[in-house]
PLY file of the C-alpha trace (Angstrom):
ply
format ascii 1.0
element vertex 334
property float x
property float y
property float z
element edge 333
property int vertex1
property int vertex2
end_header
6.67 -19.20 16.00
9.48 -16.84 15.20
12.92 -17.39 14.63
15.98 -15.25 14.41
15.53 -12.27 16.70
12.69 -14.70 18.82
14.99 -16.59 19.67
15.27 -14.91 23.68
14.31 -11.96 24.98
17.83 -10.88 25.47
18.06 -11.19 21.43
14.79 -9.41 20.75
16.01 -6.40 23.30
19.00 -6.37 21.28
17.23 -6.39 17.65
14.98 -3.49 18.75
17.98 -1.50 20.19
19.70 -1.87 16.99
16.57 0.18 15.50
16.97 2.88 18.26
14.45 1.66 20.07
13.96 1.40 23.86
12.06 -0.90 26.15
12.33 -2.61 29.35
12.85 -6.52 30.27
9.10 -6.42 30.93
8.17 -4.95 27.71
10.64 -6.92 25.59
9.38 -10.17 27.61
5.45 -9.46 26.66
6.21 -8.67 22.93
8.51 -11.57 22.94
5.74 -14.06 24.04
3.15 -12.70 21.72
5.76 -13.81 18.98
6.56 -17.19 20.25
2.24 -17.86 21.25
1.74 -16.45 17.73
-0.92 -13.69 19.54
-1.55 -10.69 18.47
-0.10 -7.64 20.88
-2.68 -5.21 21.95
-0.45 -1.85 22.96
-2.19 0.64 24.44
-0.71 4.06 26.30
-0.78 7.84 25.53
-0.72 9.26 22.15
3.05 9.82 21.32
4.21 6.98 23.87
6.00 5.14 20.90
3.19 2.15 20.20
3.22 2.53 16.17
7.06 3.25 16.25
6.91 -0.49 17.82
5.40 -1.49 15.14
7.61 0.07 13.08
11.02 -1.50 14.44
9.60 -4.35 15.16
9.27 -4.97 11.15
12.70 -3.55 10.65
14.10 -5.76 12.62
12.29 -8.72 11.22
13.39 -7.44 8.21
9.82 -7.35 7.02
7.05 -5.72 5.42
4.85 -3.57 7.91
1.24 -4.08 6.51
-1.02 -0.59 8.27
-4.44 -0.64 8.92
-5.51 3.29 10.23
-8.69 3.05 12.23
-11.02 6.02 11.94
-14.80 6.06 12.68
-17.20 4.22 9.71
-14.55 1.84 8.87
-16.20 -1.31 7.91
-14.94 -4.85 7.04
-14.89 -3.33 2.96
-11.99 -0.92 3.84
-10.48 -3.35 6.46
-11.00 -6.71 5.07
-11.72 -7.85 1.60
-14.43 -6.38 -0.70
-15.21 -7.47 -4.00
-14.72 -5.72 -6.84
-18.40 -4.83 -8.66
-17.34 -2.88 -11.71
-15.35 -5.70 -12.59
-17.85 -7.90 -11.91
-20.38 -5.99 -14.20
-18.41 -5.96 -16.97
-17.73 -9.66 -17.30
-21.26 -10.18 -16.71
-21.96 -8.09 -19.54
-19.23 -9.42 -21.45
-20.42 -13.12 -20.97
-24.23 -12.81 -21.27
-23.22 -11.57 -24.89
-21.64 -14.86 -25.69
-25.61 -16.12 -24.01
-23.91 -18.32 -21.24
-26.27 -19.50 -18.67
-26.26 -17.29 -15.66
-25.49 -20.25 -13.11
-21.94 -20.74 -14.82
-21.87 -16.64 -14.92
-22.81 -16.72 -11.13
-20.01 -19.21 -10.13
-17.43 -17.55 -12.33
-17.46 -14.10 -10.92
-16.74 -14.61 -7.11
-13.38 -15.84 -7.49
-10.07 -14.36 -6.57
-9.39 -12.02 -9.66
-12.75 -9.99 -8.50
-11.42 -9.80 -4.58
-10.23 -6.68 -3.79
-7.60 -7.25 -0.87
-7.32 -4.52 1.84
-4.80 -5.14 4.62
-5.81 -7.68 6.84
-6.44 -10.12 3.76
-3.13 -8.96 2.36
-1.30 -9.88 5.18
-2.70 -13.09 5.42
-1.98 -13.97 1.98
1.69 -12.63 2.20
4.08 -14.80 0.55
6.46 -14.33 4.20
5.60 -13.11 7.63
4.66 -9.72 7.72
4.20 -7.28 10.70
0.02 -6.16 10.77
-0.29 -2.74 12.57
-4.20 -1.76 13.25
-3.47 1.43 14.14
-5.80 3.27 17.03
-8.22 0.40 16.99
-10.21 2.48 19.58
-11.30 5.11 17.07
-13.04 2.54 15.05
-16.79 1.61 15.61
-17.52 -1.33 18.13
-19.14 -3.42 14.73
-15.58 -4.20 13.35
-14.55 -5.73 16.61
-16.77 -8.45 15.41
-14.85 -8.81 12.01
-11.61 -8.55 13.62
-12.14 -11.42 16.24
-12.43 -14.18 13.63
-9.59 -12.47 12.03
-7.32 -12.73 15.21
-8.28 -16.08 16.13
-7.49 -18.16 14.23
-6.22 -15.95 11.49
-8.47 -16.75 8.85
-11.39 -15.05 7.62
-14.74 -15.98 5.97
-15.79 -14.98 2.76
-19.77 -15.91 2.03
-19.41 -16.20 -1.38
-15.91 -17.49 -1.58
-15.11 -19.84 1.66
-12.58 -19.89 4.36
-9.00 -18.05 3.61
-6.47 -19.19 6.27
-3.22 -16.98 6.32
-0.33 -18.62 4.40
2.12 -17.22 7.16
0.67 -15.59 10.34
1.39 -12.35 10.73
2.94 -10.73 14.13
-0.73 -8.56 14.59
0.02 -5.33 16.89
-2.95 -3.38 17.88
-2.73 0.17 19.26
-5.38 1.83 21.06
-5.09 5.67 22.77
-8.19 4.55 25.17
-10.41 6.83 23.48
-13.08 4.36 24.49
-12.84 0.42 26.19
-12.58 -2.22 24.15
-14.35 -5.42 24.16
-13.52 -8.05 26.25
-13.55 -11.03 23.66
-11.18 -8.64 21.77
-8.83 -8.19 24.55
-8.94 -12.13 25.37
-7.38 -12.95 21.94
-4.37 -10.29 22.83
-1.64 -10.09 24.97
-1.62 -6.70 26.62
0.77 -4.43 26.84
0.96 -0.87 28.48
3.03 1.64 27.17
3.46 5.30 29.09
5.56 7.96 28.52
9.37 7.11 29.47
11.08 8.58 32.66
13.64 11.42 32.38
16.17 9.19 32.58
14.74 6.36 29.61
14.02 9.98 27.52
17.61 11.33 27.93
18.44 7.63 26.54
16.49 8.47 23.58
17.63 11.49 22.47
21.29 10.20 23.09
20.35 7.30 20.07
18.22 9.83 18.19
19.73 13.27 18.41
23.31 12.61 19.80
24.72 16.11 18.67
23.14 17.79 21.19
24.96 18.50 24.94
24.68 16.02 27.40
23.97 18.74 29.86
21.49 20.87 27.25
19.28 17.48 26.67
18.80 16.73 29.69
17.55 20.19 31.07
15.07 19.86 27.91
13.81 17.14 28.84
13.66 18.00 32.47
11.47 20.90 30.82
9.49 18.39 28.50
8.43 16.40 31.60
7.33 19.90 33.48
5.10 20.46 30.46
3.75 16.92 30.55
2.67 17.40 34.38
0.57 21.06 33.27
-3.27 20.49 32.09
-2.66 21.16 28.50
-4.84 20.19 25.66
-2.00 17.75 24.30
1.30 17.12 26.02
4.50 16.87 24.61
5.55 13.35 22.65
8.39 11.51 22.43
8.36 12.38 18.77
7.85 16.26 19.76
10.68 16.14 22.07
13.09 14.06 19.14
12.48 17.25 17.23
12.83 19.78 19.96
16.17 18.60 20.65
16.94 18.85 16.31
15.67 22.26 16.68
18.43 23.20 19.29
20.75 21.66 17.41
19.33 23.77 14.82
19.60 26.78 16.39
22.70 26.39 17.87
21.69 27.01 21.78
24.35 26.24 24.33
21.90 26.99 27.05
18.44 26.47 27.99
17.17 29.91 28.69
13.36 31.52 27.99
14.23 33.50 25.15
15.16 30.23 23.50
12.12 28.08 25.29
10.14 30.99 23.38
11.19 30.93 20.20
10.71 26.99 19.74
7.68 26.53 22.16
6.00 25.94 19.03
7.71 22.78 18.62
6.33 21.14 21.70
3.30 22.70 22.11
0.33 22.26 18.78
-2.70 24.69 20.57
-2.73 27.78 21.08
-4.51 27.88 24.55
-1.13 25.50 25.00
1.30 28.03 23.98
-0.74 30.78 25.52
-0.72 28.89 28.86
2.77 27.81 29.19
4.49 31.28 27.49
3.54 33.41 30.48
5.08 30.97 32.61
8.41 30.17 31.45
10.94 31.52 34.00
9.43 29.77 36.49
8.87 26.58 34.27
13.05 26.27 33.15
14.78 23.65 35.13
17.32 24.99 37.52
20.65 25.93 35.85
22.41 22.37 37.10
20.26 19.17 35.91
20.45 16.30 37.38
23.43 13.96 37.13
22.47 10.92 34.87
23.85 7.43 35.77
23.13 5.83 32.65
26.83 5.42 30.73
24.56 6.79 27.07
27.71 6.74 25.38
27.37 2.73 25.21
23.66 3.13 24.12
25.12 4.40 21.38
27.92 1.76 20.78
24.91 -0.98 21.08
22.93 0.98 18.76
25.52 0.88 16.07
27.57 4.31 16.53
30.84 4.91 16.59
33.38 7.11 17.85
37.31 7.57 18.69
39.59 5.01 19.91
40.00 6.75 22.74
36.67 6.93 23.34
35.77 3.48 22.48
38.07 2.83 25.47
36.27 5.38 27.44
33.37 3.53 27.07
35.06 0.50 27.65
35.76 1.40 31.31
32.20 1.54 31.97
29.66 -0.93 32.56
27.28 -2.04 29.60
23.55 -0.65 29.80
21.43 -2.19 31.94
17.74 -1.89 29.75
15.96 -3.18 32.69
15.81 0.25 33.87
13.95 1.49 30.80
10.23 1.72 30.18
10.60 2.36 26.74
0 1
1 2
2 3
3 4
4 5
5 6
6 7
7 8
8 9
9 10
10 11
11 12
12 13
13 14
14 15
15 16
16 17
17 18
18 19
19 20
20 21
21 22
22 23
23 24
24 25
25 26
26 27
27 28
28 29
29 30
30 31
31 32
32 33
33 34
34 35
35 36
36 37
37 38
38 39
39 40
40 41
41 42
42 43
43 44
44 45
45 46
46 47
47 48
48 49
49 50
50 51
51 52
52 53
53 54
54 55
55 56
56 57
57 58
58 59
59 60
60 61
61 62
62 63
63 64
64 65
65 66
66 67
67 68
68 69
69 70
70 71
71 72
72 73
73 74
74 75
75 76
76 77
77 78
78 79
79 80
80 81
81 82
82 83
83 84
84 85
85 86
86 87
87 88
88 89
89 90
90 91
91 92
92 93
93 94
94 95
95 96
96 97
97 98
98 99
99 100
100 101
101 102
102 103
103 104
104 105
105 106
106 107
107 108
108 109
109 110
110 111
111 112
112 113
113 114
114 115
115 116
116 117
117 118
118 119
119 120
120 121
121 122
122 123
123 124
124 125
125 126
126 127
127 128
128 129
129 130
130 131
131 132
132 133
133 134
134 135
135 136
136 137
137 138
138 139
139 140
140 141
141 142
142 143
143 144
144 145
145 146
146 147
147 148
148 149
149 150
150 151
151 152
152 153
153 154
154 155
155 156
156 157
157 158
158 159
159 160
160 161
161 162
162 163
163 164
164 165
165 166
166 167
167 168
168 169
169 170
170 171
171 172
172 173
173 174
174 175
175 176
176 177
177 178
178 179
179 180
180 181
181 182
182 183
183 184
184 185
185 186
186 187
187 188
188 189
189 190
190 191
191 192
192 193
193 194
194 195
195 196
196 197
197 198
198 199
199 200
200 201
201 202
202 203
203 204
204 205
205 206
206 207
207 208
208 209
209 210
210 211
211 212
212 213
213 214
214 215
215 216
216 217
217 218
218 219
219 220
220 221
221 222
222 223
223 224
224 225
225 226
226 227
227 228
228 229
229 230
230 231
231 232
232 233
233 234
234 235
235 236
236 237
237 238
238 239
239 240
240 241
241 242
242 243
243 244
244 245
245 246
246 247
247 248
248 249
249 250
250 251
251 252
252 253
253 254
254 255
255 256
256 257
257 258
258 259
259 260
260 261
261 262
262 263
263 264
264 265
265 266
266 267
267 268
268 269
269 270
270 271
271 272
272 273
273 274
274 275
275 276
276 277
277 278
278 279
279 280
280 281
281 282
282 283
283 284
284 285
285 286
286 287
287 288
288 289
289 290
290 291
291 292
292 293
293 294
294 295
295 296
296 297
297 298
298 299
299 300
300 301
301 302
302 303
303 304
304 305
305 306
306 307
307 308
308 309
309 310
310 311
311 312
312 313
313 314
314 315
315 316
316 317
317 318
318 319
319 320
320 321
321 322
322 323
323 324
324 325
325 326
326 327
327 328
328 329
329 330
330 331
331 332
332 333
């Protein structure tokens, strides 16, 4: 269905990497089908596993629009769909029975395109290119727009009672993300590809931060997130995300810390951690929380993440990096 980055998973791994963003053949290989089948992608995984940031690249990469639909509880088809516009309506009514038309040519008249107001689903179908549709946490809307999304994701048109059929002048690349607040249905999940997105290993995380943050210490990152993956392990009210560890790692940057130690675990705990049972739980707890002094040696040669991604650097380190062998993303899960 796609072209240009679609054109193999190898090129779509690349595309996404060139957006600083992460995922493994498997991944890559599900999001690449649901372009070439022309299905939407239903992503679901932790809060703060990176599903919308997919989104996100994906559309940069496409060099697209991203068209967002944010589920929330009482969303109907109005906000989600199409809804037509009945103050404007009104006033041509009024406007026309003035002149004493007949009603029946008033009636005809006023369900026509210039009274339809477009929310995002309809807007992305009537694009004038390929845009990428996020619904966004799909799970915290109510079971009833399922039904209005199925037609919607079949066969990417939608049905307007008063207006007809509107088939989507390009189909969009549809991602839906769901936190599993609650299960969704099964007809919904039959018109998706599925895709499962956790929080990345230490290793995939490190890989990250080296795209994201690369100022920091090699050594310093990766006894943070040693630490961020401790936290993740701990019953807290809401773990640590891969955006919440992105800004840890700006905040030692920040602060200029050449070490992890609990004084400055303490004064950026804050960072990681949004409750204060959270804060309360883990601050007690910190000395014997810290990673041991000497983190474990990473095998991943980061530098050429970086020289994929776009960065630079030295001659002499460009042949540095040379040496090594090019990064195998198979490894990562994000």
């Amino acid at each position: 269905m796609y072209t240009g980055i679609f054109k193999s998973v190898r090129s779509l791994t690349d595309a996404l990497l060139k957006q600083q963003y992460l995922l493994d053949r498997t991944a890559v290989t599900t999001v690449y089908l649901a372009g070439r089948l022309g299905k939407p992608l239903l992503v679901e995984g932790p809060a703060g596993a990176g599903k919308t940031e997919l989104a996100r690249a994906l559309a940069r990469a496409l060099q697209t629009e991203l068209v967002r639909l944010q589920c929330y509880p009482g969303l109907d088809e109005s906000r989600a769909l199409y809804e037509w516009n009945y103050q404007k309506q009104l006033l041509y009514i009024q406007s026309r029975a003035a002149e004493k038309n007949n009603w029946e040519e008033i009636r005809q008249s006023i369900y026509t395109p210039e009274f339809l107001s477009v929310r995002p689903v309809l807007r992305a179908f009537q694009a004038d290119r390929p845009v990428v549709l996020l619904i966004d946490e799909v799970d915290k809307s109510d079971e009833e727009l399922e039904s209005f999304l199925l037609e919607a994701l079949s066969d990417f048109q939608l049905s307007i009672p008063e207006f007809g059929t509107v088939s989507a002048r390009h189909r969009p690349f549809a991602i839906l993300t769901s936190n599993n607040s609650r299960e969704l249905s099964e007809a919904l999940k039959r018109r998706c590809l599925h895709l499962y997105l956790p929080y990345p290993a230490e290793e995939q995380e490190l890989a990250i931060i080296a795209l994201k943050a690369p100022g920091l210490n090699r050594r310093l990152a990766a006894r943070a997130v040693e630490f961020v993956h401790t936290l993740r392990r701990l019953p807290l009210k809401k773990s640590p995300s891969i955006a919440e560890t992105l800004d840890w790692a700006h905040t030692l940057l920040l602060m200029g810390a050449e070490q992890l130690d609990a004084a400055v675990v303490a004064d950026s705990l804050n960072v990681l951690l949004k409750y204060r049972e959270d804060v309360e739980q883990v601050r007690p707890k910190l000395e014997s929380l810290l990673p041991e002094e000497e983190a474990p040696k990473v095998k991943t040669p980061l530098r050429a993440l970086g020289r994929a991604a776009g960065g630079g650097g030295s001659a002499t380190a460009q042949e540095e990096s040379a040496k090594r062998p090019e990064v195998d993303l198979s490894r990562f899960d994000f």
